[in-house]
LUMBALO-142244 format. One record per atom (N, C-alpha, C): x, y negated, z. Coordinates in steps of 0.001 Angstrom, whole numbers, padded with zeros to 6 digits, always signed. Layout:
XYZ
...
! end
This chain:
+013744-021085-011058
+014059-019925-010220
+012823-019525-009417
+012323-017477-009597
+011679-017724-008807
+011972-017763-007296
+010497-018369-006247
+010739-018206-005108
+009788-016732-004135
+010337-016561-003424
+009840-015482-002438
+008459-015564-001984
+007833-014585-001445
+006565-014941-000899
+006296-013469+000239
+005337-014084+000713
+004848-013325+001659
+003408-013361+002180
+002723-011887+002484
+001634-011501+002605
+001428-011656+004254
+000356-012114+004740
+000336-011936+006297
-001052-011699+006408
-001568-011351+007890
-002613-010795+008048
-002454-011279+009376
-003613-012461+009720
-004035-012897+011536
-005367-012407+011934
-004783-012400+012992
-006123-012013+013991
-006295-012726+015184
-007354-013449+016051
-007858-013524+016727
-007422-012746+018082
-007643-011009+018409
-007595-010819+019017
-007358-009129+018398
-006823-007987+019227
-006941-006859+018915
-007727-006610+018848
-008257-005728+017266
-009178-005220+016553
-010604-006576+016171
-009871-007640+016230
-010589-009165+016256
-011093-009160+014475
-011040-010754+014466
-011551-011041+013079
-010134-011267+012822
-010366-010767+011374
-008968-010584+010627
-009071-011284+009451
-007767-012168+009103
-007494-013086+007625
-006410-012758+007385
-006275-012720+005976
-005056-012363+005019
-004638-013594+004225
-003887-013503+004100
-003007-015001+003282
-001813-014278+002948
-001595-015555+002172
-000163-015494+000734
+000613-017116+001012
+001522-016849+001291
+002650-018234+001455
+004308-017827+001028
+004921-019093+000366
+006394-019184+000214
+007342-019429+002037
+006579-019769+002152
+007172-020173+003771
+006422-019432+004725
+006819-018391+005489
+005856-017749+006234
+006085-018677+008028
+007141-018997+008243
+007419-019923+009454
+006679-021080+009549
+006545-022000+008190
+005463-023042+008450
+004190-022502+008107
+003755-021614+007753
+002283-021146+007572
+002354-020745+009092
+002704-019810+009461
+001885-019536+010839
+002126-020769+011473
+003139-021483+011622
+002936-022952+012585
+001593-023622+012064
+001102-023812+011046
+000207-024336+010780
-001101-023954+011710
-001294-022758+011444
-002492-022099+011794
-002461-021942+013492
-001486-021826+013983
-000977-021972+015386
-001588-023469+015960
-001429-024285+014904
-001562-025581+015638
-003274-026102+015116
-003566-024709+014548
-004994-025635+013299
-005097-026714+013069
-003905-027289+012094
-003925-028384+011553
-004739-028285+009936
-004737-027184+009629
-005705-026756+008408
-007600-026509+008818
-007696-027353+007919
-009590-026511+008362
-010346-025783+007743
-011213-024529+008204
-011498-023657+007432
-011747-022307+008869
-011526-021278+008025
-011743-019606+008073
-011151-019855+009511
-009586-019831+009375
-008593-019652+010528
-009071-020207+011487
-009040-022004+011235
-009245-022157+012539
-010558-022285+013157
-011826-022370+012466
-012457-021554+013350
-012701-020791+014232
-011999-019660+013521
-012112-018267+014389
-010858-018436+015108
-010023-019222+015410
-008937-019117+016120
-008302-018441+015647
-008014-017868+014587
-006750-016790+014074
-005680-017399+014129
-004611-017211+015239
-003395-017815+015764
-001954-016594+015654
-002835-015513+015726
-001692-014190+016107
-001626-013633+014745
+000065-013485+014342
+000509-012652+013413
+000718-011590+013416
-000461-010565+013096
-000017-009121+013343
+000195-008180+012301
+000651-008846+010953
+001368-008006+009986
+001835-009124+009183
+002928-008640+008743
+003199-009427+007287
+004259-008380+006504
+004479-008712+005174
+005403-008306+003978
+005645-009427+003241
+007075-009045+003000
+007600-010123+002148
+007752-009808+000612
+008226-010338+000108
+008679-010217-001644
+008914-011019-002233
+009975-010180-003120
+010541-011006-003644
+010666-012347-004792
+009353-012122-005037
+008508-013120-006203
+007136-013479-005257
+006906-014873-005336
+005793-014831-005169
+004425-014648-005777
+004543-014024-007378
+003769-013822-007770
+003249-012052-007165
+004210-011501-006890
+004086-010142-006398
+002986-010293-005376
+003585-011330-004268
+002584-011339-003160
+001337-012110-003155
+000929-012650-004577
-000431-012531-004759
-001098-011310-004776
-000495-010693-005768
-001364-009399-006075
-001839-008446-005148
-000563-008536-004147
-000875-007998-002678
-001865-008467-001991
-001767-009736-002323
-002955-010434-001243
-004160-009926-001624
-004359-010405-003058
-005955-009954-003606
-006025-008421-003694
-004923-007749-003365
-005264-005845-003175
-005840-005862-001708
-005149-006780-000641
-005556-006164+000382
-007148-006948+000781
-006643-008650+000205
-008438-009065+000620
-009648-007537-000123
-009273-007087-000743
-010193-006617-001584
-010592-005059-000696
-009911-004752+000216
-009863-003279+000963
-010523-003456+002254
-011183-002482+002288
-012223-002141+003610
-011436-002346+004974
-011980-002887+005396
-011670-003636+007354
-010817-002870+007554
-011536-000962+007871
-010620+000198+008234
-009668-000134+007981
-009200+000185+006215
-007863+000234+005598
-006851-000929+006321
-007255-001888+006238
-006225-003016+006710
-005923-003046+008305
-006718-002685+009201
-006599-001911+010578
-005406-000935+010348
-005625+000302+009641
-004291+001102+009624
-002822+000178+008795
-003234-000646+007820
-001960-000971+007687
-001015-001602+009059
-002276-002596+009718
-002031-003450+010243
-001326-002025+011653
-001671-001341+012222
-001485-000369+013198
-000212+000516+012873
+000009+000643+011297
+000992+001522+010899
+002767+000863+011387
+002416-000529+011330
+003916-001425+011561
+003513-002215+013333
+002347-002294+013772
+002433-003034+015052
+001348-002381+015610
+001290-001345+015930
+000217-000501+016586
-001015-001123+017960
+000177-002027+018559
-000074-002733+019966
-001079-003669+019690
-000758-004132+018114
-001497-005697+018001
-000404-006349+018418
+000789-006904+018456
+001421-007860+019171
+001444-008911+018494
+001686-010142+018838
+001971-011084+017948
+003555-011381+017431
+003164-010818+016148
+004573-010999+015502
+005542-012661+015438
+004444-013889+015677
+005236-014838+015235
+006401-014953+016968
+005980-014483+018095
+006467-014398+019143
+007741-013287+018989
+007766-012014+018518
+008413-011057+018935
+009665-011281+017581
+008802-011568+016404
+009685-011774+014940
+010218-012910+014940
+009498-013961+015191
+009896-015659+014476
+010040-016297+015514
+009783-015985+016702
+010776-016922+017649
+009684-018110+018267
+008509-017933+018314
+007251-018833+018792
+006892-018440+019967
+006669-019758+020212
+006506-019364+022057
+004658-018631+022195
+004811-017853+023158
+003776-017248+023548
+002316-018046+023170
+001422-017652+022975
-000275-018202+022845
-000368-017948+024349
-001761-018521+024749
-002138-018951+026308
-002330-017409+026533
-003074-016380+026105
-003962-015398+026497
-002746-014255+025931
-001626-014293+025605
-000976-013119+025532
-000231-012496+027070
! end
């Protein structure tokens, strides 16, 4: 059976450094990166705040998404990212139920 997936996009900070990812579980992916228990890109740069995601219904779908959007100019992903959360807010707080980051 397939399973679901989902596209997300963190940032750092409004209009910050921005990463895109692809996960079956979007609740333990951002906990992950929340807690930078992964090492790499994210936690480096602190990318803690969820400020877009899409889901679907295959996760092969939300590859393709992923590698469409890694593949699109900063701009472009700014307006996606602005078209559904204009503010910048952090979605894992307002959507998924995570307690606030220090600096929100």
């Amino acid at each position: 059976m397939e399973k679901g997936g989902y596209v997300y996009i963190l940032a750092n900070r409004r209009q910050g450094t921005l990463y895109t990812g692809v996960t079956s579980d979007l609740m333990r992916r951002v906990s992950e990166h929340r807690l930078g228990v992964i090492p790499g890109f994210t936690r480096e740069h602190g990318l803690k705040r969820l400020v877009w995601h899409e889901a679907f219904g295959d996760i092969e779908a939300a590859i393709r998404r992923e590698k469409q959007i890694k593949a699109w100019k900063r701009a472009w992903k700014i307006e996606l990212i602005e078209a559904m959360n204009p503010h910048w807010l952090d979605l894992a707080v307002s959507e998924l139920g995570f307690p606030t980051l220090g600096r929100d």
